[in-house]
C-alpha positions as CSV (number, residue, x, y, z in Angstrom):
1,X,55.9,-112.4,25.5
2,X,57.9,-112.0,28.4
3,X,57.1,-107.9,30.4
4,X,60.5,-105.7,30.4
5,X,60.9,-104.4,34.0
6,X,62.4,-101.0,33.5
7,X,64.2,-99.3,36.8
8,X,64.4,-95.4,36.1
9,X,67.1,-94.3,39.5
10,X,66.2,-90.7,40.8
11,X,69.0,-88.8,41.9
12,X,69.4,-88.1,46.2
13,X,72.0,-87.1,48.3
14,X,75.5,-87.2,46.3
15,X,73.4,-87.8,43.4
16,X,71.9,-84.6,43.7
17,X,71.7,-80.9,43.0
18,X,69.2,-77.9,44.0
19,X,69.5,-77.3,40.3
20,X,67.8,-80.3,39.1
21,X,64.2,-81.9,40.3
22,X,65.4,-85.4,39.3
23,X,62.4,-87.0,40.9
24,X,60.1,-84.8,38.7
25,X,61.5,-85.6,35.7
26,X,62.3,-89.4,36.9
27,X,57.9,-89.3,37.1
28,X,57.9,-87.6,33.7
29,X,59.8,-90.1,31.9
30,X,58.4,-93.0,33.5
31,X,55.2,-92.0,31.7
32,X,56.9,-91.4,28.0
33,X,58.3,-95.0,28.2
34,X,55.7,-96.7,30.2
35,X,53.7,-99.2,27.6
36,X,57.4,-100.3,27.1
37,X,57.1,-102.1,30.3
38,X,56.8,-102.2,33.9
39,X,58.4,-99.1,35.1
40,X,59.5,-98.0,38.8
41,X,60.9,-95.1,39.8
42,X,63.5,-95.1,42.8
43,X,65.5,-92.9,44.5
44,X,69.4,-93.6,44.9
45,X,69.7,-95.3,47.4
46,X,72.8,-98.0,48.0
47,X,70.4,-100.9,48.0
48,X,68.5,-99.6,44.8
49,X,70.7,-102.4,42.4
50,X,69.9,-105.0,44.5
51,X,67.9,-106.6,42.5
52,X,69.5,-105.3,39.3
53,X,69.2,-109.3,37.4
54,X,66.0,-108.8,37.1
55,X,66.0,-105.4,35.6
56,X,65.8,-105.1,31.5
57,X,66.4,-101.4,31.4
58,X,68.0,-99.0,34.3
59,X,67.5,-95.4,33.4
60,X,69.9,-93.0,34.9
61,X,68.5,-89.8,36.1
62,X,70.9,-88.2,38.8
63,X,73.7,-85.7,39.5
64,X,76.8,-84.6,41.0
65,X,75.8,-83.5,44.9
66,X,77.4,-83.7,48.4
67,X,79.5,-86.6,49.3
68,X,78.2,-87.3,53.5
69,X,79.6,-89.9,55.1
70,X,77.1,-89.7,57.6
71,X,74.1,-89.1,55.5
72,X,74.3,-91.5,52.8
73,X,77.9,-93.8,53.2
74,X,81.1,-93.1,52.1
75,X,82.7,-94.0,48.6
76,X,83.9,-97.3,49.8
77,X,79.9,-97.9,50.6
78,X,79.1,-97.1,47.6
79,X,81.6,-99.6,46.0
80,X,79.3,-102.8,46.0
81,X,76.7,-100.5,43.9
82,X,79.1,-99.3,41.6
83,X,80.8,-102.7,40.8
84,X,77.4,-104.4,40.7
85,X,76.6,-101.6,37.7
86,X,79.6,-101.8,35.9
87,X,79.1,-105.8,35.8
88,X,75.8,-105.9,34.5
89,X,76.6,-103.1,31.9
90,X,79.2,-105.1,30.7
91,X,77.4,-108.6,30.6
92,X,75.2,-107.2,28.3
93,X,72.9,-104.8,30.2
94,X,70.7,-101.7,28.8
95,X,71.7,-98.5,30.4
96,X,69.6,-95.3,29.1
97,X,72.0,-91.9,30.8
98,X,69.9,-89.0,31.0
99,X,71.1,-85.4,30.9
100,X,73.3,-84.9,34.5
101,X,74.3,-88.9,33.7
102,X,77.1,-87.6,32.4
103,X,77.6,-85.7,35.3
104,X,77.2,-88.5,37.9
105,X,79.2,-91.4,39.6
106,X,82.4,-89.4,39.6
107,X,83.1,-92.5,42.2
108,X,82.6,-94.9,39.7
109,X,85.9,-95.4,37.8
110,X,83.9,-97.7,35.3
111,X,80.9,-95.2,34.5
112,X,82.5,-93.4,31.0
113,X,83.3,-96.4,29.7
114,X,79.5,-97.5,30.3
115,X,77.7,-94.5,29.3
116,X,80.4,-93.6,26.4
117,X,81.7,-90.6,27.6
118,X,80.9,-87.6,30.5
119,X,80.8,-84.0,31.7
120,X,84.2,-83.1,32.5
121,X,84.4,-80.3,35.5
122,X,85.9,-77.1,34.6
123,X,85.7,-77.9,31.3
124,X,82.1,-78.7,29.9
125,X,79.2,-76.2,30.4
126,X,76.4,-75.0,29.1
127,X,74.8,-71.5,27.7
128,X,72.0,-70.3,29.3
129,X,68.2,-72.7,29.2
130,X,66.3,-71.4,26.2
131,X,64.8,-72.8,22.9
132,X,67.3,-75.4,21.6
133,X,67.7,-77.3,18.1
134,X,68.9,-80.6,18.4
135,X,70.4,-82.2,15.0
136,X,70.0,-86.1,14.6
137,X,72.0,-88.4,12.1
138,X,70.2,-90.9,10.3
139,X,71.5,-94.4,10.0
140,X,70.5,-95.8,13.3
141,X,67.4,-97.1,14.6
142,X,67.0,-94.4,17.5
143,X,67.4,-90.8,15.0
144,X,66.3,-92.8,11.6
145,X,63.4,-90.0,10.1
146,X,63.6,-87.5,13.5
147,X,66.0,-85.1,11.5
148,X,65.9,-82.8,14.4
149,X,64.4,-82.2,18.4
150,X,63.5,-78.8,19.3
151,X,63.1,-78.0,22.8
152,X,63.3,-75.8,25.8
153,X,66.4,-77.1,27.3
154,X,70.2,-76.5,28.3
155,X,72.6,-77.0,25.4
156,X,75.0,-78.9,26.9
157,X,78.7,-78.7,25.6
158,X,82.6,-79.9,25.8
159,X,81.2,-83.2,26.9
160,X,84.0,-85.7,26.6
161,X,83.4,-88.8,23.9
162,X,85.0,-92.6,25.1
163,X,86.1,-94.1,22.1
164,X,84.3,-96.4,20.6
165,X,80.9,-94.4,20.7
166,X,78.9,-93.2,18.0
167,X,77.2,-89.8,18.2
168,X,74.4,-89.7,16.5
169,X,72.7,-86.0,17.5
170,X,74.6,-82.7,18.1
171,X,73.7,-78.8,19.2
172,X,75.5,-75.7,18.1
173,X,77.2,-73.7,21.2
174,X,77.2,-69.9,21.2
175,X,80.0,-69.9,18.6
176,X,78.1,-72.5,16.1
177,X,80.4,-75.5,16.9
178,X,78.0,-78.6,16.7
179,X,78.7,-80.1,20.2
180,X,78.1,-84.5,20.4
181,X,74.6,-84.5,22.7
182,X,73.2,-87.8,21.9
183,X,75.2,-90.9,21.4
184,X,75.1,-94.6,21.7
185,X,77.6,-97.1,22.7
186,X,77.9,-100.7,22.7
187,X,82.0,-100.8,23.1
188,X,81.6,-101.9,26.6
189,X,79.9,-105.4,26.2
190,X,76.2,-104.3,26.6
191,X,74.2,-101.2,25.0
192,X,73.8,-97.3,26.7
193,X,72.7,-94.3,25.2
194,X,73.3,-91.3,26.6
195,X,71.2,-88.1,25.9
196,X,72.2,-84.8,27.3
197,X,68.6,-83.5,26.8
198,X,66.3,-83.1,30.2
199,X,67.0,-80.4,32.6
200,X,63.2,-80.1,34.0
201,X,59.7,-81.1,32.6
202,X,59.7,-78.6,30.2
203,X,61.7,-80.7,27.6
204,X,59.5,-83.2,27.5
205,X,56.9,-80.8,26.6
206,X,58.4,-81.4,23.3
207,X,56.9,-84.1,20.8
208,X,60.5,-84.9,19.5
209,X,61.7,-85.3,22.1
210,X,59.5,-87.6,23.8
211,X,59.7,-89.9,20.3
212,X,63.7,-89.6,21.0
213,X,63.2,-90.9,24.7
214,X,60.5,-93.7,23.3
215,X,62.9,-94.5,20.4
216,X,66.2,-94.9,22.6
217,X,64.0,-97.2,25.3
218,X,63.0,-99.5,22.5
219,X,65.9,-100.0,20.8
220,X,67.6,-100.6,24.5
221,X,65.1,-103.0,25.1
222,X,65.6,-104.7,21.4
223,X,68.9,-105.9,23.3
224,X,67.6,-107.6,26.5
225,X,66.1,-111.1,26.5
């Protein structure tokens, strides 16, 4: 049986935000999903796809930062990565968003239609962090007999849907509207699933949601030869 090689991409620079301690979390996760695989952590860098054939899983764990030129490139550097992404995706790669995913790549034009859907600025937020209740559907492989996730997170809403995706878990807002924060989406030739769940280590304190992380890794990696 042929090792998966998993690639979990820690945001930097325009991929991140003094809000978010991406590499934490990037460490955190890479131990949830770990007997899946060969994991690595690495920091976004241009050259960090270079070798992105090889790769059975990429997990996306950055942000929305500052765009310098003379720091990290300029959007048309950052072309060759973005187009080397969006191929793969579509050839049938496993793509695993997590939480500010959505909130990423705004220089991508091909990234929604990847990850199924995105924050939308001015127009998605969130209510304060606090002790959230995540509902899961059944009738899919990653939710099947989880019910619900219960964690100390950011409840993330007004997130916009690409068509095509199914939403499989929701949170209520402030004003009890169920809000889509877990989907999966296979519309674009290969398989994502996006979770808005993560903001710092201490969601992943939470059993369910570490089964949720395990769960959406495995059925990613189902996909992958």
């Amino acid at each position: 049986m042929t090792t998966k090689r998993i690639l979990i991409l820690a945001g930097r620079g325009r991929y991140e935000d003094p809000w978010h301690d991406h590499a934490a979390t990037s460490h955190v996760v890479a131990g949830i999903v770990g007997d899946l695989g060969v994991v690595e952590v690495r920091g976004l860098f241009r050259d960090a796809l270079d070798d992105l054939d090889e790769v059975d899983l990429l997990v996306v764990n950055g942000g929305s930062g500052r765009r310098d030129a003379d720091f990290d490139g300029s959007d048309d550097d950052w072309l060759g990565f973005h187009t080397r992404l969006a191929d793969w995706a579509r050839a049938g790669g496993a793509v695993l968003g997590l939480h500010q995913a959505a909130n990423t790549f705004y220089d991508a034009p091909d990234w929604s239609a990847v990850l199924g859907g995105r924050w939308v600025p001015g127009e998605s937020m969130h209510p304060p962090i606090g002790p959230a209740r995540f509902d899961l559907a059944p009738g899919h492989p990653v939710t099947d007999g989880l019910g619900a996730v219960e964690a100390f997170d950011e409840r993330y809403c007004l997130l916009r849907v690409a068509a095509g995706t199914r939403v499989l878990g929701t949170t209520p807002d402030d004003d009890g509207v169920e809000q889509p924060v877990l989907w999966v989406n296979e519309a674009h030739g290969g398989r994502s699933v996006y979770s808005a769940l993560g903001h710092d280590t201490r969601s992943f304190a939470s059993d369910g949601h570490r089964e949720l992380l395990r769960r959406s890794a495995s059925w990613l990696l189902s996909s992958t030869g």
